[in-house]
Every structure is written in structure tokens, then in C-alpha cells.
N, C-alpha and C positions, 0 to 999 in steps of 0.2 A: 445600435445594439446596446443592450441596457444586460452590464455582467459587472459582475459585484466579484472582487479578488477575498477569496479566501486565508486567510494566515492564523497560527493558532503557536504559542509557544511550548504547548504540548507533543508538539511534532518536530523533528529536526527543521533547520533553516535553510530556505534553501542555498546550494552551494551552486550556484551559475545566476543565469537568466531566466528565470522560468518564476513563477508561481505557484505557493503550493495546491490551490486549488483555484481555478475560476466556473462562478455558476454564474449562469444563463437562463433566466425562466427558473422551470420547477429541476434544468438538470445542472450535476458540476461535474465538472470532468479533473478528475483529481491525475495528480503528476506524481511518480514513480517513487516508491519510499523503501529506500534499505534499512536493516538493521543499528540504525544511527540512534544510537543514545540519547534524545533531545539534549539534555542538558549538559554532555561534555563532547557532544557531536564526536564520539566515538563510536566502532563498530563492536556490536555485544561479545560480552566472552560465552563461548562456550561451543556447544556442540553448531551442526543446524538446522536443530528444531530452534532452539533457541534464535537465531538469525528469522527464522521464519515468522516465531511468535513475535520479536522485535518490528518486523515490518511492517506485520500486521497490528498490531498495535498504535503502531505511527498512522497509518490506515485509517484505521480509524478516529482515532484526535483527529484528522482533520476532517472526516466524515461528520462525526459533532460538530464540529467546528463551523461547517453549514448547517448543519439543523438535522441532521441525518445522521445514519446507523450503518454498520456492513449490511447488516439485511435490507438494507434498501438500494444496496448495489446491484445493479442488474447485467454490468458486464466487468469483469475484472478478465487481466492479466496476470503472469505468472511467469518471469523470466529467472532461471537458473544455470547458473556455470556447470549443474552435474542434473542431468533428466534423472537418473538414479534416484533424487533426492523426490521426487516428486509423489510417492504414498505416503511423507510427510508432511506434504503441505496437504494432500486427502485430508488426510487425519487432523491436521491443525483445524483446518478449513471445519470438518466435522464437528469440532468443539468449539469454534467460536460462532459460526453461521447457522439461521435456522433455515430448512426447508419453506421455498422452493429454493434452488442456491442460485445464483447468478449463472449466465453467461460466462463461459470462461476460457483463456485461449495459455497454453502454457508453452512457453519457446524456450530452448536452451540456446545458449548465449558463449560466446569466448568468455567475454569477462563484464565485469559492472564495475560502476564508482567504487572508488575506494578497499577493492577487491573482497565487495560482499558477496554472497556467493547466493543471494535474492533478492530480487528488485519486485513488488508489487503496485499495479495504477489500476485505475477503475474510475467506468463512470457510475455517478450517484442520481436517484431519481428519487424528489419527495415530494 
């Protein structure tokens, strides 16, 4: 199998064993990013919208990172501590993504790393 590891310092590092992205062919199947600050690998202040914009953000660095954009995501994920929260990432989703939007599956969760309160993965096809 011929898969090329993604890593970008625009992104948080990862904290375990994993990868933060590995692509395969034309697709990469990108690994779960909180609200981690890249560069103090801290968790954002603020509200969470904030937390959301943060993830998504990371999301993306390493979406460029392979040669790709959100909009060329075609199946993302969406795990949250509160489903509550969830017409917020609508709306994040709405201003960073352009139609058609991806595939998307949102699950609520006990809890995530570092007790972010959103974790976003997704596979990328370019």
C-alpha cells in the first residue's frame, strides 16, 4: 500500500499514537482535532463557538496540509459533550463550507481529550 503520512505545524501535534492525517491515492482520512491552539497546544478560551471555530480550523491546516480544502471533504464527523451545541456547528459549518456540504454524522459523547467539548475527523477526497 503506497500512503504518504500527513503532518503540518499549523495543526496541534499529535498527543498519542496516531497520525494526523494519512492519505492513500486521491483520499486521506484525517484524525480527530480539538480546539488545541497549535502553537501552546492549549484549549481555546472562550465561548463554544469558539471551540468549534478552533477545530475547524485545525481541520483544515491539515486538510491543506494534503493538498485539499473543507470543501473537498466529503464525509466529516461531529462529536460533542452537549448535542445542544449542535445549531452551532450548523452555523460554523454554514460560514466556512461551501455547498454541496459533506456527509456528516454527529454523535454526543461523555467526554473528549483534554475536556474539549468538540472533537471534528473527516475523510478528504482531491
Amino acid at each position: 500500500m503506497n500512503r504518504s503520512i500527513i503532518a503540518t505545524p499549523d495543526a496541534p501535534q499529535a498527543i498519542g499514537t496516531y497520525s494526523q492525517a494519512v492519505k492513500v491515492g486521491q483520499t486521506t482520512y484525517l484524525s480527530g482535532q480539538i480546539p488545541l491552539i497549535p502553537e501552546s497546544m492549549q484549549l481555546v478560551e472562550g465561548d463554544i463557538e469558539a471551540e468549534i471555530r478552533q477545530a475547524f480550523a485545525n481541520l483544515r491546516a491539515v486538510c491543506e496540509a494534503a493538498g485539499g480544502s473543507l470543501n473537498q471533504l466529503v464525509k466529516l464527523n461531529v462529536y460533542l459533550t452537549d448535542l445542544s451545541h449542535f445549531p452551532i456547528v450548523n452555523a460554523v459549518m454554514d460560514d466556512l463550507f461551501d455547498a454541496p456540504f459533506p456527509a456528516r454524522a454527529a454523535l454526543g459523547v461523555a467526554a473528549l481529550p483534554r475536556n474539549a467539548r468538540v472533537e471534528v475527523d473527516g475523510i478528504l477526497v482531491s
